[in-house]
Structures are given as C-alpha cells and as structure tokens.
N, C-alpha and C positions, 0 to 999 in steps of 0.2 A: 504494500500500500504506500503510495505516497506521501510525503509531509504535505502539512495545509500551506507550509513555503514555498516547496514547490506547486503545490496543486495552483496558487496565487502568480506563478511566476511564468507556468504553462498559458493559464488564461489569458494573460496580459498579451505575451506574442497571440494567440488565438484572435485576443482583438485586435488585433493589426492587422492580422490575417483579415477578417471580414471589415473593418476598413478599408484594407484593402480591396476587396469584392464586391463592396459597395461603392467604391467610386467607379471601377472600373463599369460597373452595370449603368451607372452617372452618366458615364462617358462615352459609353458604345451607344452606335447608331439608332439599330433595330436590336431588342432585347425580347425574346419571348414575354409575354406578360405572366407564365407560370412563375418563368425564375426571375423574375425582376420582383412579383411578391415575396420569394423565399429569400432572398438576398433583401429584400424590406424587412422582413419577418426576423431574421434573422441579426441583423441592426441593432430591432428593437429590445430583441429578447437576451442579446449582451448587453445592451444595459441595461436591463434588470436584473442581468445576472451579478453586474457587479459588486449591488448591496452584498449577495449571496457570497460573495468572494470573501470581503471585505468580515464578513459574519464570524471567520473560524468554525461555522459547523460541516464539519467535511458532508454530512450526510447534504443540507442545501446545497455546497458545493458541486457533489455527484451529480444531484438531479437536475442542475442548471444545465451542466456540461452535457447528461443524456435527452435533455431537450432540445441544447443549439443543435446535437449531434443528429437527432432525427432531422430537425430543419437542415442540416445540414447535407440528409442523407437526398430530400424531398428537390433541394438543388442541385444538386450533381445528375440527378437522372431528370431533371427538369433541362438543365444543360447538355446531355448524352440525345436528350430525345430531341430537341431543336436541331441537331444537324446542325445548320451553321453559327457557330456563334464567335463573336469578337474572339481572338488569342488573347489575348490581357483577360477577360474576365472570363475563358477559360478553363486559365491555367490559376486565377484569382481563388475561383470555386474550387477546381479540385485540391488547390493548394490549402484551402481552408477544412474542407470536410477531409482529408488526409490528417493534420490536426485536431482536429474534433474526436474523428475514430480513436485514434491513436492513445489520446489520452483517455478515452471512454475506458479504451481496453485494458488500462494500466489503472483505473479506476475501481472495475470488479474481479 
C-alpha cells in the first residue's frame, strides 16, 4: 500500500496530466462531444478530488482516484472510438488514464 505522501504526490502529476487533457480538448478543432464531456467531467471531479487529497483519509483518497479512473477509463474509449482525433489530446488522454490505472492498481 502506499503512503498518503505519496498517494498526494501521484495525484498532483495526475492533475497535470488532465490539465493537460483538458487544454488540449480547448485546443483541438473538432472534439467528439462524448470525450470533450469526459475530459469536462473529469476536470471537474479533480477538483473535488483534491479536498479528498488534502483529507489524509486514504480510504477518500482510493475512491477519488477509482472515480477519475472510470472517467478516465469512459475517455480513452471515447477517444479509441472517434477515429480521428487531434495527436496532442490523444496522447493527453491516454497519457492521463495510463496514470489513473496505474495508481488505481497500486491502490488495491
């Protein structure tokens, strides 16, 4: 299991990561409107994750992370099934639900 220092120190690049992904979906021309919701959705639900962060209860911590981690699962195949989509927000998505997993799986 991990410390709550790190569990705090994963999330933080995570938000960057969907910072990341959120400017890029900003940015790109034509955005499917599935994933251009799940990259909103997902936004939103890092910041509410970060009371959760900030909490020291690893249990809210888990359940924040297995939430973005569904949104996160819901854009990736939101982006796999559009066919064309911008490089930059992409490689933004997979870059971000690749972190999301990752630490999901190091989580249980």
């Amino acid at each position: 299991m991990l410390q709550t220092s790190e569990i705090q120190k994963r999330f933080s690049h995570i938000q960057q990561t969907i910072g990341e992904a959120t400017r890029s979906c900003q940015s790109a021309q034509s955005v499917p409107q599935d994933l251009k919701r799940c990259v909103e959705e997902l936004d939103k639900e890092c910041k509410t994750a970060q009371s959760a962060m900030k909490s020291q209860d690893e249990d809210r911590m888990r359940e924040c992370i297995d939430s973005l981690e569904e949104i996160g699962d819901r854009a990736e195949r939101a982006c796999q099934q559009a066919g064309s989509v911008d490089g930059d927000l992409k490689r933004a998505v997979s870059t971000m639900h690749s972190e999301l997993s990752d630490l999901k799986r190091q989580l249980h």
